[in-house]
N, C-alpha and C positions, 0 to 999 in steps of 0.2 A: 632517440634512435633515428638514424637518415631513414629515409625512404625504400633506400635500395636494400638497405640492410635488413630492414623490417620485415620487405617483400621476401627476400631470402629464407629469413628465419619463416615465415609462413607457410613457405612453402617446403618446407623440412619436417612439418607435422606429415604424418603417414596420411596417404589422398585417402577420403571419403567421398562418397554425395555430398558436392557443391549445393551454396543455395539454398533453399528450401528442401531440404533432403531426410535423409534419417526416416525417410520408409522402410516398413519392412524390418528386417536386422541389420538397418545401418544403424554404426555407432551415432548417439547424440553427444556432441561435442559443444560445449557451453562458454562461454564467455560471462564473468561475473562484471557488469557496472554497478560501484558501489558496495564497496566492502568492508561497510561499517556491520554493527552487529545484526542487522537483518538480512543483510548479503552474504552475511556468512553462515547464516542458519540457512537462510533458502538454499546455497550452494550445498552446505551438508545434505539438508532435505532431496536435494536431488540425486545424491547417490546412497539416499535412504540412510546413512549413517545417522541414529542416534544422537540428539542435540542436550543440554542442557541451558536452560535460560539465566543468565548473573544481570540482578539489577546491586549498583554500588548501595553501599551501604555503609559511612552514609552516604549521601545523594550527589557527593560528588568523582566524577566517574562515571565513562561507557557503560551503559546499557549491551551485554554484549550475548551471543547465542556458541556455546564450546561446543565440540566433541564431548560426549559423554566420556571415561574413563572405560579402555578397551575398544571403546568403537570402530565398527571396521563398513569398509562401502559395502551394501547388499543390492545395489543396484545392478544390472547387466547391460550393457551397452553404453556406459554414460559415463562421460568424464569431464569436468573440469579443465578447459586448456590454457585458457587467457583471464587475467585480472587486470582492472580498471578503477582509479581512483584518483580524485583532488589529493587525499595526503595518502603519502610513501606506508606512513605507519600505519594505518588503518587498511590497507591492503595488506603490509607484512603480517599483520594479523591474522588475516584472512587465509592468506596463506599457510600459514603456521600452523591453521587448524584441518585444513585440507592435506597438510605432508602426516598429518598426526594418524588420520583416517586411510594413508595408502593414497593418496592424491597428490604427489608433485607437481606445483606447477614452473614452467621454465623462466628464468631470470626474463630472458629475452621476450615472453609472453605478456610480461607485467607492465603496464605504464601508468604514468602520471600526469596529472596538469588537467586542466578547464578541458583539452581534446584528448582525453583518454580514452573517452568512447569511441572515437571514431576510429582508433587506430587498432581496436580491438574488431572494432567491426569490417575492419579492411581485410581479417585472418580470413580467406577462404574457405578453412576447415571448421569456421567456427560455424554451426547450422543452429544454434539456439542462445539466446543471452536471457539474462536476468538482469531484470532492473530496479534497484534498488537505492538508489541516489535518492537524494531529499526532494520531499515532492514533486520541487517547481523544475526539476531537469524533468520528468517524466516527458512534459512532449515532445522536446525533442531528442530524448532520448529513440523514443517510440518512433517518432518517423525516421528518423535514421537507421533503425534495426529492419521498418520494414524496406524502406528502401534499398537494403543487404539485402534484402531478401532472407532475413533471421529469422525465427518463430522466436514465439517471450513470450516469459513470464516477467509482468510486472506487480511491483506493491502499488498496496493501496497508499494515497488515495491518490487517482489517476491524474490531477493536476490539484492547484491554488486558486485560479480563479477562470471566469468564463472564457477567456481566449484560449486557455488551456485547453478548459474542457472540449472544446470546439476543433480542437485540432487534434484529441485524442479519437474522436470521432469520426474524424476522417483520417485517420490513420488507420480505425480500424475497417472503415469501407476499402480500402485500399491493401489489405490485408488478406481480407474475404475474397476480392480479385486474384489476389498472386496466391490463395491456396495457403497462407499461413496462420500459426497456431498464436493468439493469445490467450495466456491464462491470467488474472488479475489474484492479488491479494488477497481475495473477501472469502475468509478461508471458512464463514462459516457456512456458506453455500459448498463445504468438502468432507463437512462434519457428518455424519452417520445418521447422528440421534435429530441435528438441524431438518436433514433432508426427508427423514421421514414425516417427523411431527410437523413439518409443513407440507409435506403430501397430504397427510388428514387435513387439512386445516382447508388446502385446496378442496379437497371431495367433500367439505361442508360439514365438516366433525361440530363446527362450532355456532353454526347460520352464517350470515354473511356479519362479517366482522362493524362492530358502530364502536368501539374507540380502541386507543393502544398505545403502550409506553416505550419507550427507550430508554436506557440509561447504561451511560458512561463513565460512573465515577469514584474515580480510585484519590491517591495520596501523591505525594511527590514525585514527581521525574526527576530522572537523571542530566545532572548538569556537569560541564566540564570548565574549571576554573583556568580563567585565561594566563597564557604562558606567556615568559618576556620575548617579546620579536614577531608574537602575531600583531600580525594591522586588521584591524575591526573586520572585514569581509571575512578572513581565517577564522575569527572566534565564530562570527553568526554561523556560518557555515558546520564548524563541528561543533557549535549549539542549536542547530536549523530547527528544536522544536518551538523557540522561544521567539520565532518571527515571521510574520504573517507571510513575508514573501517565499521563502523555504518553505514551511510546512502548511499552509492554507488555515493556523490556528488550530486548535487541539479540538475541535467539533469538526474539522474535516477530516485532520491528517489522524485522528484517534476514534471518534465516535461515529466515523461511517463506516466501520463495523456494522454497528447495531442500526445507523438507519438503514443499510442494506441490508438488515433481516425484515426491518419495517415493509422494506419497499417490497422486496421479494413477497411476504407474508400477503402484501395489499396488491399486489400483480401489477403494481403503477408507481408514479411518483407524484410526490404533494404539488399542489396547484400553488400553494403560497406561505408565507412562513413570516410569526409575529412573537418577539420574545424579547429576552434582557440576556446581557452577559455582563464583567465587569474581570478588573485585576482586583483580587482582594486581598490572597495572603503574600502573593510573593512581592518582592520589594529587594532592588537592589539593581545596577546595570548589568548582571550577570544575568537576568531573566528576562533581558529584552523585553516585548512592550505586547505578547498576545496576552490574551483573556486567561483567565485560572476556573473561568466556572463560564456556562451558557443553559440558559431555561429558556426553552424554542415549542412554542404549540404549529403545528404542522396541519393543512387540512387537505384532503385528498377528494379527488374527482368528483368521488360519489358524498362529499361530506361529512367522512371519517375524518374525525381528530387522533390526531398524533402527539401524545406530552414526551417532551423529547428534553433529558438533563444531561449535562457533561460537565465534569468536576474533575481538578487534580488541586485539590489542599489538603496538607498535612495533617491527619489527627481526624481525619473524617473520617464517615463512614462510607466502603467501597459496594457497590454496586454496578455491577455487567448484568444488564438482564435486558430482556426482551419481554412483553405481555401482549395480549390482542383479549378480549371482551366480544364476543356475537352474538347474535339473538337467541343459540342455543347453547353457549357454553363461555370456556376460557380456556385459554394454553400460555404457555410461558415459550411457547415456539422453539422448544431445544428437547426437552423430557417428557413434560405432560399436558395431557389433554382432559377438563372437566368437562361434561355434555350431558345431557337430557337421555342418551344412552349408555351414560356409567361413566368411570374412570382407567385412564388409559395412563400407564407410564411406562415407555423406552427404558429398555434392560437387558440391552446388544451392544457390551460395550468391548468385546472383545475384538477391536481394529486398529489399525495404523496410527499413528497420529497424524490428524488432519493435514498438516503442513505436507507430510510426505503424499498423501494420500493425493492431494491436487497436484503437485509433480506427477504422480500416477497416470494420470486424468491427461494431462496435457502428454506427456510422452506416447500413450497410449493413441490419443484425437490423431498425434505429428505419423507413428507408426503406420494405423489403417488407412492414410490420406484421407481422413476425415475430420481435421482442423476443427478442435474449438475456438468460438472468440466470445469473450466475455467482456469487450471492452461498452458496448451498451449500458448493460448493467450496471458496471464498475462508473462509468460515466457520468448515470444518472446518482446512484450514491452521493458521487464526490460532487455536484450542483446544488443536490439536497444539502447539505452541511453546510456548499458556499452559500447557498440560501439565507439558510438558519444567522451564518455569522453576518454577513449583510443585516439582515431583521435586527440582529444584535446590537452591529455598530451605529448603524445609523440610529433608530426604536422606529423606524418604519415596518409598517407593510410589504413585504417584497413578494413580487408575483413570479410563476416561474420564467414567461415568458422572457421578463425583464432582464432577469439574471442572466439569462441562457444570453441573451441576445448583447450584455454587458461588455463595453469596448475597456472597462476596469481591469489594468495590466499591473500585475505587482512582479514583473520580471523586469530585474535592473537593467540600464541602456550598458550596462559594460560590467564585464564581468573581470574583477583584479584580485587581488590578495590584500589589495591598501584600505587607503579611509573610507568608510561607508557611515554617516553618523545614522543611528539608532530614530528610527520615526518615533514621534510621541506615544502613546497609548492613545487607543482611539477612544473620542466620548460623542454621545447621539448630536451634542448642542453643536459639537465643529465637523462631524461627519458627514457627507450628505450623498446620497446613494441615487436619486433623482436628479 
């Protein structure tokens, strides 16, 4: 679409609070970047409509988040106006399931290509985006929205590697200045039963914590079988879990979940991080060259170890969990708590579902002008992981300092639809992180 044209159509949406708006009972009006299957749950999520989760089966095939059957928006003030995406299909999707819900969005709203965000973020009326692209867009996704002067909600994990991280950082210092909301992925800092059982854990339910696990590990992903007429860049991109520069490798862009209960749990982040990873079951150019499994020992300020596993092989056994061990007890950081004064188990489970429940949370912060930003947080997570994978690739030591401060850039010098050949798989002997 021209320019002028675009302008037109923008300004055809019925006027709101420009900018940082939607105080008060101004409508929030959203723009979705990236509207593959997580963009299109968090859109749903935002007008509260009922999701249901579809992994292929078998495993090849979107990973994708529907409309439940019947589901209607229960949200009030909030709509859906603009969609942004790399592929046409993967938006019409997205769509498809927001007209499903009582959410039309207009032809003229929707765009395509490498600048789809920007042109979404040119809608004056749009006062909140979701970002949802494969990892490595997040920062600039991120300072582009705040430079709108957008509030967002971004997924986890909030970049791939430390230039990343470093520029979501300052994007959220520049945020906090102009008064805007971000909320981050790490939903289970939105969970109920999480927020309590680590309020005990704070008040010393358990003594001070002396070690703790994490674990990530499930079965196959969802992969999508390359079509005639993509050029290598097309496929990686809507296969982005299988390559380091997309998705930061399956311990950042999967398992900083559970290090962000770690970190949350320990009020800090690890000082350094020593482990192994490896490809072991998958095999094939379809799966690109990340790791399939990573075993990371973490150690933290005070000399708290962290065992830390992330798995996706077929035929294993899955485990999501979380543990902490302290001088006077244990918890598993979600349900219960063991202690030297008895046993405590969360059994309040009559709530929202999490996803919805942090849309809540941020509409809420943008309403009473009182902004959350969770990008800190969310930041130090996703460095924890790129940690972990560094320790991995290389079999060094990696300190946080190091990593933090790491000129280590896995975002391409040009972004096309063409040839991109496949990096090796990485091994410690040709790796070198120092």
């Amino acid at each position: 679409m021209k320019k002028s044209s675009f302008a037109a159509a923008a300004t055809s949406i019925p006027a709101i609070t420009r900018g940082a708006g939607a105080k008060g009972n101004d409508k929030i009006r959203i723009a979705v970047i990236g509207c593959g299957g997580r963009g299109t749950g968090a859109a749903l999520n935002s007008l509260l409509a009922p999701t249901t989760v579809i992994y292929p089966d078998p495993r090849n095939g979107y990973h994708t988040e529907n409309a439940q059957p019947g589901a209607k928006i229960q949200a009030q003030g909030v709509e859906v106006v603009a969609l942004a995406d790399l592929f046409r299909d993967r938006l019409d999707q997205c769509r498809h399931q927001l007209a499903i819900v009582g959410n039309p969005v207009r032809e003229d709203l929707c765009f395509t290509g490498f600048d789809a965000y920007r042109k979404v973020l040119e809608i004056p009326e749009v006062n909140c985006v979701i970002l949802a692209s494969p990892p490595c867009f997040r920062p600039r996704e991120l300072r582009a929205a705040v430079e709108a002067d957008k509030h967002v909600f971004m997924e986890k994990p909030a970049a791939v590697d430390a230039p990343g991280v470093r520029s979501i950082m300052k994007s959220g210092e520049i945020a906090k200045k102009k008064g805007l909301a971000i909320m981050a992925g790490t939903v289970k800092r939105h969970t109920p039963s999480f927020i309590e059982t680590i309020r005990r854990l704070h008040d010393g339910a358990i003594g001070n914590i002396i070690q703790a696990m994490a674990y990530f590990n499930v079965n196959d992903m969802w992969m999508i079988p390359r079509e005639p007429g993509w050029g290598d860049m097309e496929w990686q991109i809507r296969n982005w879990n299988y390559y380091t520069w997309l998705s930061g490798d399956c311990i950042v862009e999967q398992h900083v979940h559970m290090l962000d209960v770690a970190n949350w749990a320990m009020q800090a982040h690890p000082v350094s991080a020593y482990g192994m990873g490896g490809l072991q079951a998958r095999s094939g150019e379809e799966f690109g060259h990340t790791y399939d499994h990573f075993a990371i020992e973490y150690v933290y300020p005070d000399g708290t170890h962290l065992f830390s596993q992330n798995r996706q092989i077929a035929g294993s056994d899955r485990r999501i969990a979380n543990h902490a061990k302290g001088t006077d007890g244990s918890t598993d950081c979600m349900t219960w708590i063991n202690s030297k004064q008895g046993e405590w188990k969360y059994d309040q489970y009559a709530h929202r579902d999490p996803y919805e429940l942090q849309m809540l949370s941020l509409f809420e912060s943008i309403r009473s002008g009182q902004p959350v930003n969770e990008v800190q947080a969310v930041a130090e997570s996703t460095l924890t992981g790129i940690m972990g994978r560094e320790a991995a690739y290389s079999g060094q030591l990696i300190e946080w300092d190091a990593v933090l401060n790491s000129q280590r850039d896995y975002f391409p010098s040009e972004l096309h639809l063409g040839d991109a050949p496949v990096p090796e798989v990485v091994l410690p002997r040709t790796y070198k992180f120092y």
